[in-house]
N, C-alpha and C positions, 0 to 999 in steps of 0.2 A: 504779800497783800492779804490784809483781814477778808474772810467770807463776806458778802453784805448778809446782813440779818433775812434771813424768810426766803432765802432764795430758792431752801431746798425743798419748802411748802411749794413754790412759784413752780418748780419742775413738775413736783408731783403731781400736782393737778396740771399742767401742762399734758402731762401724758394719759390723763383722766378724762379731759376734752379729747383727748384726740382720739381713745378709744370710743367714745359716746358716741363720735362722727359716724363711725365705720360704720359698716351693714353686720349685721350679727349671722355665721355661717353655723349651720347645724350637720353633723355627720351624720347621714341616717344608717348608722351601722346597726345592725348584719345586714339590713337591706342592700344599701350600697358599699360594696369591699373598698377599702381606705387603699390609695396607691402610696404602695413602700418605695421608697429607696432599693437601690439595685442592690444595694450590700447588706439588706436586711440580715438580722440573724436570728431563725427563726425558730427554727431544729434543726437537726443533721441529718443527713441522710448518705448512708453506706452504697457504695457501688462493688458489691461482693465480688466480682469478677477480679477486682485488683486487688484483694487483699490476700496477703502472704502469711498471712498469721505473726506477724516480725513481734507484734505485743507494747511497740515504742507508745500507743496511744495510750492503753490502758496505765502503762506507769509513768507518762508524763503530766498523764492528768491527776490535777489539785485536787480534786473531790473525792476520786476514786470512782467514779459511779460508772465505769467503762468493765463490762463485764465476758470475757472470751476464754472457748472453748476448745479445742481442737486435739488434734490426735494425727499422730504419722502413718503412710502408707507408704509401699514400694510400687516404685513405677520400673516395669519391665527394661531393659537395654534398648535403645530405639534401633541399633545394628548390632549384627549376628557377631559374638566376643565383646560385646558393653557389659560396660558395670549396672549392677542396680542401681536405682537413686533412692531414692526417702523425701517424700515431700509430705508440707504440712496440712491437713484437710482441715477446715473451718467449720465445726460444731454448731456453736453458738455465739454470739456479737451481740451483746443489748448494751442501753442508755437507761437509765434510769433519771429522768428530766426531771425527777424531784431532789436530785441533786445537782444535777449540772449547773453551773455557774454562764456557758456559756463565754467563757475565755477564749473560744479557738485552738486553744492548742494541739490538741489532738488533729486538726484538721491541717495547722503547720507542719507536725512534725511528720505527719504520713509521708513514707517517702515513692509513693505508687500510686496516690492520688486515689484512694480506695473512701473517702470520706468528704463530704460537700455541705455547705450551706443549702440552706433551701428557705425562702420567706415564709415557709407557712406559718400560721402561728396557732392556728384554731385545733388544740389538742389537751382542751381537757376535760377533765375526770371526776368522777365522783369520788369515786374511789383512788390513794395514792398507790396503790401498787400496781393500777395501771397505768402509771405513767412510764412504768418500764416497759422501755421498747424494744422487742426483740428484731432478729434478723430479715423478718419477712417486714415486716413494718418500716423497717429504716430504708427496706427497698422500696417503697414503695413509696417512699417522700423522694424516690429519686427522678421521678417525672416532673416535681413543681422546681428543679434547679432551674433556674436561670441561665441563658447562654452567658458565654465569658464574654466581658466585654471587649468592643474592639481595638487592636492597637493604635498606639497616634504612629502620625507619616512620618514620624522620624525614627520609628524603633525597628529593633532587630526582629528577625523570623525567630521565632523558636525554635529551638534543635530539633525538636519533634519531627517537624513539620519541616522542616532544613532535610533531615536525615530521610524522610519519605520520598522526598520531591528529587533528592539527588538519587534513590533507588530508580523511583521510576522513569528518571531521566536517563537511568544507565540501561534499565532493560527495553527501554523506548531505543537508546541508539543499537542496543544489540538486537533487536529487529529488523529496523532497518538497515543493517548490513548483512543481514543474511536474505533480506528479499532484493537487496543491490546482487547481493551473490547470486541468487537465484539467475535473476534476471539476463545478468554477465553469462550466466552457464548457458543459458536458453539463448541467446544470441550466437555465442559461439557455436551452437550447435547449428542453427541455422545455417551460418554462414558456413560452417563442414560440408553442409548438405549442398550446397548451393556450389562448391569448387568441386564438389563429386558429379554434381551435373552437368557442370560446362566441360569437365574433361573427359563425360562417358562420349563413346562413338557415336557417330549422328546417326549413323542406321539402327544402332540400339534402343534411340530414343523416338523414331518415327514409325507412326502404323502402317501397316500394311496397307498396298492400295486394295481400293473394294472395285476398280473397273477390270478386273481378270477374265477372264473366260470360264465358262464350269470347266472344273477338271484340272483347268493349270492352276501353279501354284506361284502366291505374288512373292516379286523377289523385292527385298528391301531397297528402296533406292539407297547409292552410296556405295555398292556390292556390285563388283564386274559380273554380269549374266553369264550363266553357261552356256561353253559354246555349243552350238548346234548341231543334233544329231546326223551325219554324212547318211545321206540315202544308201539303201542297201541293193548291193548288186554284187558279181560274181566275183568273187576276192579274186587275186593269183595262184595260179598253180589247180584252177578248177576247171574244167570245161565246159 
């Protein structure tokens, strides 16, 4: 079917009214900061604590503008007959955002989660060679990251967070079997105490009476009394 003639004049102004209707909205930027998107990409920002120096960032990135430094140290045997180790210390790590393209890939390929998005976007310069941003600075864009967002009800836990929760649900149950243990011992022991008493003898376990005379001495009740001393008088064979 032929177009009708003028129809596509008919739309455009069609949509020419309809903007004219609206209300005209002004951003009063910088005054009021624009709400991004959760997945803004803004700058990067380095979480130096997890990088390994591995290097996968710098040569997977298209630009090249990933720039690191580093150097090897020995770390002592952590037990008496270990071997040394050699691990890699982290120099330097700059961005130079007058190149970055901003593709993410360095932020894919990390495999320790050492590099983050972050919205911010307010960084620049007069000057372009300070757009290169070293290591104290990429830390420091690590405050405006974003929490991750949360998972839907049907998804899996994380291994992470799988592998933590089964930790501390194992040394949660090995506490409490050793305070069942306790517990077990402390009763046992009572109850030892308790057959040791019923089988001591009954005058070992009652006090003395206090209605005595001065001078005599109380006999335990439970204990045959001694017998009584025979008045004295002339034995046999005396006169």
């Amino acid at each position: 079917m032929a177009p009708i003639p003028g129809s596509g004049l008919a739309k455009g102004l069609a949509v020419t009214l309809r903007t004219m209707t609206k209300k005209t909205v002004t951003a009063q930027y910088p005054d009021v900061q624009p709400e991004l998107p959760p997945r803004t990409r803004g700058v990067i920002a380095l979480f130096e604590e997890n990088c390994t120096v591995c290097m996968l960032c710098a040569r997977e990135c298209p630009d090249w503008c990933i720039y690191i430094d580093s150097h090897k140290e020995t770390v002592p045997p952590a037990a008496p007959g270990g071997r040394e180790r050699s691990r890699n210390v982290l120099d330097r790590f700059a961005i130079d955002f007058s190149l970055c393209m901003y593709c993410g890939i360095c932020i894919e390929v990390c495999p320790f989660d050492a590099l983050f998005w972050t919205p911010e976007f307010e960084y620049a310069e007069t000057d372009i060679h300070e757009l290169t941003h070293e290591r104290d600075k990429l830390r420091e864009w690590m405050w405006t990251v974003p929490a991750p967002p949360a998972l839907d009800p049907g998804a899996e836990e994380p291994k992470e967070i799988a592998a933590a929760r089964k930790t501390a649900d194992k040394l949660a149950a090995e506490q409490t079997a050793k305070a069942e243990a306790a517990q077990a011992e402390a009763a046992q022991a009572e109850a030892a105490q308790a057959a040791r008493d019923e089988t001591a003898p009954a005058g070992r376990t009652q006090a003395p009476r206090s209605d005595s005379a001065p001078g005599e001495q109380a006999v335990p009740s439970g204990e045959p009394e001694p017998p009584a001393t025979p008045p004295s008088g002339p034995k046999e064979g005396q006169s």
